[in-house]
C-alpha positions in Angstrom: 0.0 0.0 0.0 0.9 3.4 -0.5 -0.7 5.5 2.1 1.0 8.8 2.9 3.0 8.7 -0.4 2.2 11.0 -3.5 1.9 10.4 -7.1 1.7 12.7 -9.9 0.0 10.8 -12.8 0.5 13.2 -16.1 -2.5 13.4 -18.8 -4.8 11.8 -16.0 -7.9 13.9 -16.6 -9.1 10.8 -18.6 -8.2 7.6 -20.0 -5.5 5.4 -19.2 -3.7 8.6 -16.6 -7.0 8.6 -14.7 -7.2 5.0 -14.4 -4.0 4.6 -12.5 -4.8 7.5 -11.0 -7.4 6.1 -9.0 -5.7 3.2 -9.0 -2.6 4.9 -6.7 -5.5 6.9 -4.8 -6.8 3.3 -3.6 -3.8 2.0 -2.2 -4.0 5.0 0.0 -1.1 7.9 -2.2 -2.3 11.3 -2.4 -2.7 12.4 -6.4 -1.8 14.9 -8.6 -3.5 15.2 -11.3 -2.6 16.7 -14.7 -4.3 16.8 -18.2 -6.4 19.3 -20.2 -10.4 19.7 -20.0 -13.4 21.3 -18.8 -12.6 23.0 -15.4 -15.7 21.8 -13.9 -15.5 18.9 -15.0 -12.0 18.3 -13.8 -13.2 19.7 -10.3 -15.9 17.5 -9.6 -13.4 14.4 -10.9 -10.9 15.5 -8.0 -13.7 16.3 -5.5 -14.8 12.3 -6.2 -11.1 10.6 -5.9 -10.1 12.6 -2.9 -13.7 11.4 -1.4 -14.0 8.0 -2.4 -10.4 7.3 -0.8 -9.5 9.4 1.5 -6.8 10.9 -0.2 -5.8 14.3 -1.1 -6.1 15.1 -4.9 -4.5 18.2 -6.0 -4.8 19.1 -9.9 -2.3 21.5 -12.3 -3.2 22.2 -15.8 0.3 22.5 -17.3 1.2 22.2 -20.8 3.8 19.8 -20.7 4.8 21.1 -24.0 6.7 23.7 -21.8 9.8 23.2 -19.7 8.3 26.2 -17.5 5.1 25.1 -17.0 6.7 21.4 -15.9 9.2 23.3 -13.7 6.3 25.2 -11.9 3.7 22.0 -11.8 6.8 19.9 -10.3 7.7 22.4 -8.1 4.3 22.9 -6.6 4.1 19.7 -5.6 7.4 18.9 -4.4 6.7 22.2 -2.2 3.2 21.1 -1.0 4.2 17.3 -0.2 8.3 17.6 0.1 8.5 15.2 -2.8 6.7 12.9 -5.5 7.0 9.2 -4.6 5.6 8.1 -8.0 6.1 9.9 -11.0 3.7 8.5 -13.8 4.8 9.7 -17.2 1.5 9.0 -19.0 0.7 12.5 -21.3 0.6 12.1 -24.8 -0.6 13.0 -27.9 -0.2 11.5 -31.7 -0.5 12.9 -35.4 -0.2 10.2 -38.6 1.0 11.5 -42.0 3.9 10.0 -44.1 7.3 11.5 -43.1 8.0 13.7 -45.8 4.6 14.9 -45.6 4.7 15.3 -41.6 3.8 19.2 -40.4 7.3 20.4 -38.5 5.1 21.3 -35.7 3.6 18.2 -34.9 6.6 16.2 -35.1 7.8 18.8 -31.9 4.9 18.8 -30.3 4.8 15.1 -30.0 8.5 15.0 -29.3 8.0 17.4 -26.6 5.1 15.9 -24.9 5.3 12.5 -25.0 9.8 12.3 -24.8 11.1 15.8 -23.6 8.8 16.4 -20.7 8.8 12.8 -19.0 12.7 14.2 -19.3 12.2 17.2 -17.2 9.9 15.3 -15.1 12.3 12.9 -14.3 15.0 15.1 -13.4 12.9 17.2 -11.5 12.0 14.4 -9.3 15.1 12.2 -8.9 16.5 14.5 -6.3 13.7 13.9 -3.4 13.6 10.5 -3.9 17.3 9.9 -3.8 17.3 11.9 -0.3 14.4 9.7 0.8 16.3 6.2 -0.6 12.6 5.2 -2.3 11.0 6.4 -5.8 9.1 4.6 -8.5 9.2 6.1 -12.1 6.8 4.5 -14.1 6.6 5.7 -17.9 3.6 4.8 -19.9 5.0 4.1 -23.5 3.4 1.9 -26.2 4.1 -1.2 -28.2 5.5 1.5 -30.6 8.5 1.6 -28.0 9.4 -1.9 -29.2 8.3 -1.9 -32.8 7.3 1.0 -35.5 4.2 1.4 -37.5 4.3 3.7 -41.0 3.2 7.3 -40.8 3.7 7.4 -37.0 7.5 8.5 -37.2 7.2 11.5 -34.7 5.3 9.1 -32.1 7.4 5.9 -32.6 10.1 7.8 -32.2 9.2 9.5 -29.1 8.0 6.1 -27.6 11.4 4.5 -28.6 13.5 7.3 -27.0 10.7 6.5 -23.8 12.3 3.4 -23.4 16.2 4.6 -23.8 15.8 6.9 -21.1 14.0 4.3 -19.2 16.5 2.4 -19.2 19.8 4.6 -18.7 17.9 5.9 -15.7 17.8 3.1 -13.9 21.2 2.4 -14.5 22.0 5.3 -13.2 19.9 4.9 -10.2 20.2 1.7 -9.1 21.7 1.6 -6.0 19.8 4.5 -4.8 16.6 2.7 -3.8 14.4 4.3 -7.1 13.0 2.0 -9.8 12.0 3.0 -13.0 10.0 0.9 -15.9 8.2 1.2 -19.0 5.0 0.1 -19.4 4.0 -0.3 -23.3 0.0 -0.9 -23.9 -0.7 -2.1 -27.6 -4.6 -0.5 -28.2 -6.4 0.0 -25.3 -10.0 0.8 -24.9 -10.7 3.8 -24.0 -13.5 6.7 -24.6 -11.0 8.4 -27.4 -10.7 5.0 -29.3 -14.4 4.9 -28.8 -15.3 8.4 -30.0 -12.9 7.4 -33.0 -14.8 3.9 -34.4 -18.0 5.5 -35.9 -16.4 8.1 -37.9 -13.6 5.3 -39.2 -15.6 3.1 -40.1 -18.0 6.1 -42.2 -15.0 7.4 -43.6 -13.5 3.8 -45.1 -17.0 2.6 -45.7 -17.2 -0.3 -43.3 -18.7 -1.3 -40.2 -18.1 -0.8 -36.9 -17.2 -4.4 -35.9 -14.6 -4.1 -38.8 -12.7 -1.1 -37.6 -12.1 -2.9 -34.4 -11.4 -6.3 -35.8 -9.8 -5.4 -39.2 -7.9 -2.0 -38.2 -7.6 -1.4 -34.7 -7.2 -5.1 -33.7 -5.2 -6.1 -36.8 -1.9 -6.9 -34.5 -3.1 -7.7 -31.4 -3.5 -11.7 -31.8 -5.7 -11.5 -29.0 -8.0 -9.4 -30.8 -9.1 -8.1 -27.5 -8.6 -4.4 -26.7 -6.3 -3.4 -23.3 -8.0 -3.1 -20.1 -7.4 0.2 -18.4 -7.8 -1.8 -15.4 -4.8 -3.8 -17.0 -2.6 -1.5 -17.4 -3.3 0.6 -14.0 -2.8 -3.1 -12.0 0.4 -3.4 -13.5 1.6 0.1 -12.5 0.7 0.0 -8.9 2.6 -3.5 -9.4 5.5 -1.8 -10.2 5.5 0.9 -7.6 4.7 -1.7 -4.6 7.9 -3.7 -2.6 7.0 -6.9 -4.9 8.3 -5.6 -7.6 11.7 -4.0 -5.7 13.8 -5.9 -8.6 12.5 -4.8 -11.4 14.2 -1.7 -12.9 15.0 -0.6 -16.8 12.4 -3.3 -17.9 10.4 -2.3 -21.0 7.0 -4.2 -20.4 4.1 -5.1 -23.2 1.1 -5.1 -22.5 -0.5 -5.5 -26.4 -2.3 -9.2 -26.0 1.2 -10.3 -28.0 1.5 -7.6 -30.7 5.3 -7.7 -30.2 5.9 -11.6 -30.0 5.4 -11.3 -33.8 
């Protein structure tokens, strides 16, 4: 359990992010939560957390796109409760286009959120949790960390870069008492992917049940989406004492995608 501990979880306003983020508020760790959407909204999601668990549930809007925004957001907290415990590196964002077609502002954008900031993150937290001798790191990747898709060069390689700092982290780290591990979900079902089946299947001209088993589900021999469930069991697995040995591991979670 984690009680008195804190977590920030980054792009935890939905999706996967909130789903460990009430996974970590269960086991008793204060939250942070971080993401974009409706204010209200957002308030009445931290109102529930911090109620249904006892916890306290703090929330910062930054744009991880900027290093000053991540500097004030981690400096908040570290000021409010003398440190993160477990840094979730979850935000993200994609864009698809062939590379020599692929808008110079997307590719940094995605660079920037989903590589550079779990960079500044990182370092921004290492220090308090050396001092303490216990951290946990956890960065949500993707099965793009381990293999590429076309027109996704911006994302893939953010993801793979994900899992090259992962892993020269915890090297570096090692004997300080601080774990840090890459979780990479193949297509997990969430309300985006939802939202996104109608108007893919009207735009290619097939149904519904195709999208999911023709398109979305073409490499996951499972053919069964990712829990979020799933993949917020396995981070709290990683941040507990069971899982004290396991540092620099880059872990699917894609019903076998990668075993291909």
């Amino acid at each position: 359990m984690q009680n008195g501990k804190t977590a920030l979880v980054t792009g935890s306003t939905s999706g996967i992010g909130l789903g460990i983020a009430k996974a970590f508020a269960g086991q008793g760790a204060n939250i942070i939560l971080n993401g974009f959407g409706d204010a209200k909204e957002i308030e009445t999601l931290r109102d529930s957390i911090a109620a249904d668990h006892g916890v306290q549930v703090r929330y910062d809007g930054a744009d991880l796109s900027k290093q000053d925004e991540i500097e004030t957001m981690m400096g908040k907290a570290i000021g409010e409760f003398g440190g993160i415990d477990i840094l979730v590196n979850n935000a993200g964002i994609q864009y698809v286009a062939p590379v020599d077609e692929f808008p110079v502002e997307k590719w940094n954008a995605i660079i920037a959120i989903n590589l550079t900031a779990s960079f500044h993150t990182v370092r921004l937290a290492l220090p308090r949790m050396k001092a303490k001798k216990w951290g946990r790191v956890i960065n949500i990747a993707s099965a793009h960390a381990l293999v590429a898709s076309p027109f996704k060069s911006a994302y893939v390689a953010a993801k793979h870069g994900i899992a090259g700092l992962t892993k020269t982290v915890a090297l570096e780290v090692a004997e300080a008492g601080i774990t840090i591990n890459a979780i990479c979900p193949g297509y997990v079902w969430t309300p985006l992917v939802q939202k996104q089946i109608p108007d893919t299947a009207k735009a290619r001209g097939i149904t519904e049940d195709q999208v999911i088993n023709d398109v979305l589900l073409h490499a996951q021999p499972t053919k069964k989406f990712v829990q979020i469930d799933e993949v917020a069991a396995l981070a709290t697995f990683l941040a507990g004492d069971d899982a004290a040995s396991i540092t620099g591991a880059i872990m699917p979670i894609e019903g076998g995608w990668t075993a291909q």
